[in-house]
C-alpha positions as CSV (number, residue, x, y, z in Angstrom):
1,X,30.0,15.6,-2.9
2,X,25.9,15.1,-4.1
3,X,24.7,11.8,-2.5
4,X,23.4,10.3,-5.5
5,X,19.2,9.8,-5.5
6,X,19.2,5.8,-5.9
7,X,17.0,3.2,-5.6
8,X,19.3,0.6,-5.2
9,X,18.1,-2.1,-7.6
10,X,20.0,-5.6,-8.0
11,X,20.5,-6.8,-11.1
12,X,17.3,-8.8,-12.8
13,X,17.6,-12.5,-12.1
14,X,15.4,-15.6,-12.4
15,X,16.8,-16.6,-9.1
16,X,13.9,-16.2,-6.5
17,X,15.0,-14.7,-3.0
18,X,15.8,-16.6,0.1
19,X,13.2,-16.0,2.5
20,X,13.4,-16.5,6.4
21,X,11.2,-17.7,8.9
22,X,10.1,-15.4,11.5
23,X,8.4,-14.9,14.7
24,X,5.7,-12.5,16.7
25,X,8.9,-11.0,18.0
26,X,9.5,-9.4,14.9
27,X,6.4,-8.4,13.9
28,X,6.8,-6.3,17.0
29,X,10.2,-5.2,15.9
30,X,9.0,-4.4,13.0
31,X,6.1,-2.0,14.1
32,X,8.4,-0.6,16.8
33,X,10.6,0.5,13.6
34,X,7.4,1.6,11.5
35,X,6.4,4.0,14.8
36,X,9.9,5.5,15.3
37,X,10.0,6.5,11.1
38,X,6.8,7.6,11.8
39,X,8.2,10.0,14.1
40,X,11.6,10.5,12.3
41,X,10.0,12.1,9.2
42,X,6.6,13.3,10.9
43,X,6.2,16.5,8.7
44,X,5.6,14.7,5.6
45,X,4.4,11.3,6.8
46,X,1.3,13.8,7.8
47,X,1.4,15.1,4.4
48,X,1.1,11.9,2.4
49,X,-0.7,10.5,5.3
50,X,-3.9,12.7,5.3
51,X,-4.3,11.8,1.7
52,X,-5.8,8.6,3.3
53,X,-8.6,10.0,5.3
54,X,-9.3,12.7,3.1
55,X,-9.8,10.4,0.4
56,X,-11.9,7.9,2.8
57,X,-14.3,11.0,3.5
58,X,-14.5,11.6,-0.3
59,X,-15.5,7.9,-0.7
60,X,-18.0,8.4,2.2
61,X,-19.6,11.5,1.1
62,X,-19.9,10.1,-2.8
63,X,-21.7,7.0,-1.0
64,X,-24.8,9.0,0.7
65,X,-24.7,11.4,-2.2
66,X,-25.1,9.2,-5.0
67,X,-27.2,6.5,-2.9
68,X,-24.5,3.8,-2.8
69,X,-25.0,3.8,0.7
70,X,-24.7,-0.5,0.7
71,X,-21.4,-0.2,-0.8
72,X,-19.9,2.2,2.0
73,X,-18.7,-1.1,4.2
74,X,-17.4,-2.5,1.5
75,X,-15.5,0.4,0.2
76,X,-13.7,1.3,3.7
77,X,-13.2,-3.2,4.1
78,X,-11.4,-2.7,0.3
79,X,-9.1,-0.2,1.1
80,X,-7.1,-2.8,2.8
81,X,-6.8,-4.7,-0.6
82,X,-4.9,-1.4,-2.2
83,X,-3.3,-0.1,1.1
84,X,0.3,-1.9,-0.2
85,X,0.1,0.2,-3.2
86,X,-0.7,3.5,-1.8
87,X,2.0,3.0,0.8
88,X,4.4,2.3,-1.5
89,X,5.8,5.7,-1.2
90,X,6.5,5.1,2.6
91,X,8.4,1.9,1.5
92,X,10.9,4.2,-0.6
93,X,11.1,7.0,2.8
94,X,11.9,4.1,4.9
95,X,14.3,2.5,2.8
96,X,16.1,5.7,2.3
97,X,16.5,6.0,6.3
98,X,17.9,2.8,6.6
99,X,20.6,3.8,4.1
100,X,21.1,6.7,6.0
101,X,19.8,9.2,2.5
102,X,17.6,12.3,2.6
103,X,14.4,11.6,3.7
104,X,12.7,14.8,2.3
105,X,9.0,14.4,1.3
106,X,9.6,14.5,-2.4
107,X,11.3,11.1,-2.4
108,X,8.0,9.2,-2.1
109,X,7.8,10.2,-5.3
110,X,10.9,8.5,-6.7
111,X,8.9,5.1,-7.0
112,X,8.3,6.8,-10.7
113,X,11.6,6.5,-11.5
114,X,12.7,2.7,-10.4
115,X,13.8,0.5,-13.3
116,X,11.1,-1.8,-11.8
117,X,8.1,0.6,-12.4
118,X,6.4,-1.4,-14.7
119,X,6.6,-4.3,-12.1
120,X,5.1,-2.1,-9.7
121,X,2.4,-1.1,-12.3
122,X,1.4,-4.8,-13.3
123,X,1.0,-5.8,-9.1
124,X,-1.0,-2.5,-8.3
125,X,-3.4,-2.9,-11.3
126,X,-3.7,-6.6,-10.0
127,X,-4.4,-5.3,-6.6
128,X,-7.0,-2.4,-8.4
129,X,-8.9,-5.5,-10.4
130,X,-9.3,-7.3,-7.2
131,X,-10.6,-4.2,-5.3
132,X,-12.9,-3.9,-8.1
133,X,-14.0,-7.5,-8.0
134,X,-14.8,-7.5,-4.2
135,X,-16.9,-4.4,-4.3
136,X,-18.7,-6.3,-7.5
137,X,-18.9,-9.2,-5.1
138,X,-20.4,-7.1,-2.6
139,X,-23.2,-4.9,-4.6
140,X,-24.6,-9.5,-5.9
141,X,-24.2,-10.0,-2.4
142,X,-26.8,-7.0,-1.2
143,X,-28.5,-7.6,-4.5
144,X,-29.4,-11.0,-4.0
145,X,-30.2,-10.2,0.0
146,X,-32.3,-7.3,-0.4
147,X,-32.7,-6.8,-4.3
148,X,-31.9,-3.2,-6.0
149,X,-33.9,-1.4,-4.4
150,X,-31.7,1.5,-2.7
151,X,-31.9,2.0,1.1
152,X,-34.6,5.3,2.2
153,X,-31.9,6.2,4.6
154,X,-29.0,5.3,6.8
155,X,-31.1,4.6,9.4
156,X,-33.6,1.9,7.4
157,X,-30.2,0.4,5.7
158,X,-28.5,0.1,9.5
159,X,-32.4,-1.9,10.5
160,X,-32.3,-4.1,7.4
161,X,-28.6,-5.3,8.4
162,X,-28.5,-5.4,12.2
163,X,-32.2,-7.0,12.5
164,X,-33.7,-9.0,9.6
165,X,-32.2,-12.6,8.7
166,X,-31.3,-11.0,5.3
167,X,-29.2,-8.9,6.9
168,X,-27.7,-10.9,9.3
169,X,-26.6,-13.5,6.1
170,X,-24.9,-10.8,4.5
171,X,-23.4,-9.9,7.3
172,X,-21.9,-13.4,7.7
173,X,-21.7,-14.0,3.8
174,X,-20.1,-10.5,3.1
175,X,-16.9,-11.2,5.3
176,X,-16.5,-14.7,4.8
177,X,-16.2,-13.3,1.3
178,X,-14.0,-10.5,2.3
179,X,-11.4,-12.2,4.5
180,X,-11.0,-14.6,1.5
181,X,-10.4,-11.8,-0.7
182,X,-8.0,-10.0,2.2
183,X,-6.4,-13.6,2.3
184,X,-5.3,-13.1,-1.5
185,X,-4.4,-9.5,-1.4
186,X,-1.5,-10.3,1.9
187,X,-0.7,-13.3,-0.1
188,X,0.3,-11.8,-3.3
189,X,1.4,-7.8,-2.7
190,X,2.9,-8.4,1.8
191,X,6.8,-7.9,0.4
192,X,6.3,-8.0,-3.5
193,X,5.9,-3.8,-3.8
194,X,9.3,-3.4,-0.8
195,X,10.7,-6.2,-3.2
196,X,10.2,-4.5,-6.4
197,X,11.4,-1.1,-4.9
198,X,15.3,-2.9,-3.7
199,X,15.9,-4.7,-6.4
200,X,15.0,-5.3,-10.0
201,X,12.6,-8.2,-10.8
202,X,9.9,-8.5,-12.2
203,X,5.9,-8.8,-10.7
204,X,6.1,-12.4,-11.1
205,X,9.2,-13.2,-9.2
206,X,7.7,-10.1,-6.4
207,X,4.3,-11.6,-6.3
208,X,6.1,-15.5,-6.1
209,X,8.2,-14.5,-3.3
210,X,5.3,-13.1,-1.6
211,X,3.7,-16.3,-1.5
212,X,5.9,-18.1,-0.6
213,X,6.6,-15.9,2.4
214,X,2.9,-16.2,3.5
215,X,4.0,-20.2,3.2
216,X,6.9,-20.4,5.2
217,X,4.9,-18.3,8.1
218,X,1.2,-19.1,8.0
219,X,0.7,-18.0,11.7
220,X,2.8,-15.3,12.3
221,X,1.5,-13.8,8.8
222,X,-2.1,-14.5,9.4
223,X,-1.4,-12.4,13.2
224,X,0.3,-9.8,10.7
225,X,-2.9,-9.5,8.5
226,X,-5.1,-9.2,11.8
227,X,-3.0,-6.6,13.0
228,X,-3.5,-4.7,9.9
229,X,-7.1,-4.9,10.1
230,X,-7.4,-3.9,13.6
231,X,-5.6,-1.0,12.6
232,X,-7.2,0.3,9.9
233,X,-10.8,-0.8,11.5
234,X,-9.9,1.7,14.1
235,X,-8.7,4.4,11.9
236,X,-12.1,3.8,10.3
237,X,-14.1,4.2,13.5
238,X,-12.1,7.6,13.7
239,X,-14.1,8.7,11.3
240,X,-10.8,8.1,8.6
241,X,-8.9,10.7,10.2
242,X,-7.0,7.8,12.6
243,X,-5.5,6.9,9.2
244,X,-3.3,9.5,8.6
245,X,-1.4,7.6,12.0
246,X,-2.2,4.1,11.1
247,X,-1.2,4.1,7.5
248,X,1.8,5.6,7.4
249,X,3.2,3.6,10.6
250,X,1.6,0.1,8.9
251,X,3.9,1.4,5.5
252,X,7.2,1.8,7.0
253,X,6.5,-1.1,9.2
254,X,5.9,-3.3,6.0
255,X,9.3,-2.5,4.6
256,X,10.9,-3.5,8.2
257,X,8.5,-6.6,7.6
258,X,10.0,-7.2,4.5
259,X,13.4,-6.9,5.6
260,X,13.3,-9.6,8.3
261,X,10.9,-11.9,5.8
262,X,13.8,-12.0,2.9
263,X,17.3,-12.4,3.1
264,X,19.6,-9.3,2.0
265,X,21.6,-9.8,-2.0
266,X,25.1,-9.8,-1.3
267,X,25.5,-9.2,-4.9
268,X,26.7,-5.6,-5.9
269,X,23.7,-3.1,-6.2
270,X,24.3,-0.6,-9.2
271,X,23.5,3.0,-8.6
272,X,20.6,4.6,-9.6
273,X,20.6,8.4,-10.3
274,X,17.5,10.3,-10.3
275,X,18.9,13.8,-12.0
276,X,16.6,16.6,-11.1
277,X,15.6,19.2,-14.2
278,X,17.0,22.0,-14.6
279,X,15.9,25.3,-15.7
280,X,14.9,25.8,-19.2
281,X,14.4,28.8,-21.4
282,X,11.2,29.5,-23.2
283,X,12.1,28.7,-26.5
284,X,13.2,25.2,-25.6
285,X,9.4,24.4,-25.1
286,X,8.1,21.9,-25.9
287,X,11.4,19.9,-26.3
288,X,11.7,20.4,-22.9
289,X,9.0,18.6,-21.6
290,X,11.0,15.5,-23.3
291,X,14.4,16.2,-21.7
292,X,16.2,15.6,-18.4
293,X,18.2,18.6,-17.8
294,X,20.4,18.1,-14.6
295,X,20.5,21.0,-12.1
296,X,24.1,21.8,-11.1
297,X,23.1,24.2,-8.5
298,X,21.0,21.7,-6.8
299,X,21.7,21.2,-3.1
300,X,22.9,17.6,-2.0
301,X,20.3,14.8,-2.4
């Protein structure tokens, strides 16, 4: 018999989840879990995971060839603000495991298909206006350090930081700024995207529990969040290509996270089938591109 493709949501309630206190010990656990998915589902963890550093190289190469060579820090120090929704797809792999489901590559994908997509929408486009806002931040902050004038060269920006007063201010302005945004982004998105993938509720009752989460473990969070930055500060000084390693083991590592942060519904989960489409004549197009066909002959999910 077909294992049905589900997503396992609960039913929507007002009711915000229980949450537990934890300890260093389980952030450990849960990065020991992260690295052995990592190693379960290798070929396409590599797959989605050099998206990362391709895309990091993209953003480098735009920087020194559109002379936005100021905003290249910031852009790498950002991609920790959106890094809990581009793993979101690792969340969904991971959670499959667990349930003991295919694990296949194409079920990052199924994110598209959760009744709480639109939740997932509204907390990612929060997380893309406060990307946008710190790199905003960042361009006033060079701005008002060394005006708008742009750098001759990477070696006359690297002087100005590393040896004029200027620099050195925006050195210490620009993270002081930046761990306050990074303080808001683990705040609001560390379980709410796992959240919104296992059960049905809505951003506000994600991005709520996520709070409040941060509030029952300040310490053992704040460790969490420096962990994460380590990471992804070396997969940086790997020239990006460290984070096609890094980000996929931080993803399925967040949804272990998650798992030890809130308690388990007890409640019934309804199923949630994903029906693949089918084949379609000719004629039927464009109709088609409006219809879920399901395909009988399609191997076991």
């Amino acid at each position: 018999m077909a294992t049905l493709d589900i997503m396992l949501p609960a039913a929507a309630s007002d009711e915000l989840p229980a949450i537990r206190k934890i300890t260093t010990a389980d952030l450990k656990d849960a990065l020991s879990k992260g690295l052995a998915d990592f190693w379960a589902m290798p070929t396409h963890i590599f797959f989605l995971g050099l998206i990362y550093p391709v895309i990091g190289l993209l953003l480098g190469r735009a920087a020194f060839g559109y002379d936005v060579i100021p905003l290249l820090y910031p852009l790498a120090a950002g991609f920790a603000l959106i890094g809990p929704l581009a793993a979101i797809g690792l969340y969904e792999l991971s959670r499959r495991r667990e349930a003991g489901l295919d694990t296949s590559w194409r079920h990052a994908f199924d994110v598209f298909y959760s009744p709480s997509l639109k939740g997932i929408v509204a907390v990612g486009l929060g997380l893309l206006v406060l990307f946008l806002v710190w790199i905003a931040v960042a361009q006033s902050l060079y701005a008002s350090n060394f005006g708008y004038a742009e750098p001759k060269s990477w070696w006359s920006f690297a002087q100005d930081i590393l040896t004029t007063p200027q620099g050195r201010s925006l050195i210490l302005a620009g993270n002081l700024i930046g761990f306050l945004f990074a303080i808001v982004a683990l705040c609001v998105s560390v379980v709410a995207f796992p959240l919104l993938l296992d059960r049905n509720v809505g951003p506000v009752t994600a991005v709520l529990t996520s709070v409040r989460t941060v509030l029952a473990n300040p310490v053992t969070m704040a460790l969490w969040g420096l962990i994460v930055a380590v990471l992804l500060a070396a997969g940086f000084a790997t020239l990006m290509l460290g984070l096609a390693i890094i980000v996929p083991v931080l993803g399925h590592a967040t949804w272990h996270l998650y798992r030890k942060l809130v308690v388990p519904d007890d409640r019934p989960h309804p199923f949630y089938d994903r029906q693949r489409k089918g084949w379609h004549y000719g004629a039927q197009f464009p109709a088609s591109l409006f219809s879920i066909y399901p395909d009988d002959s399609a191997k076991d999910r």
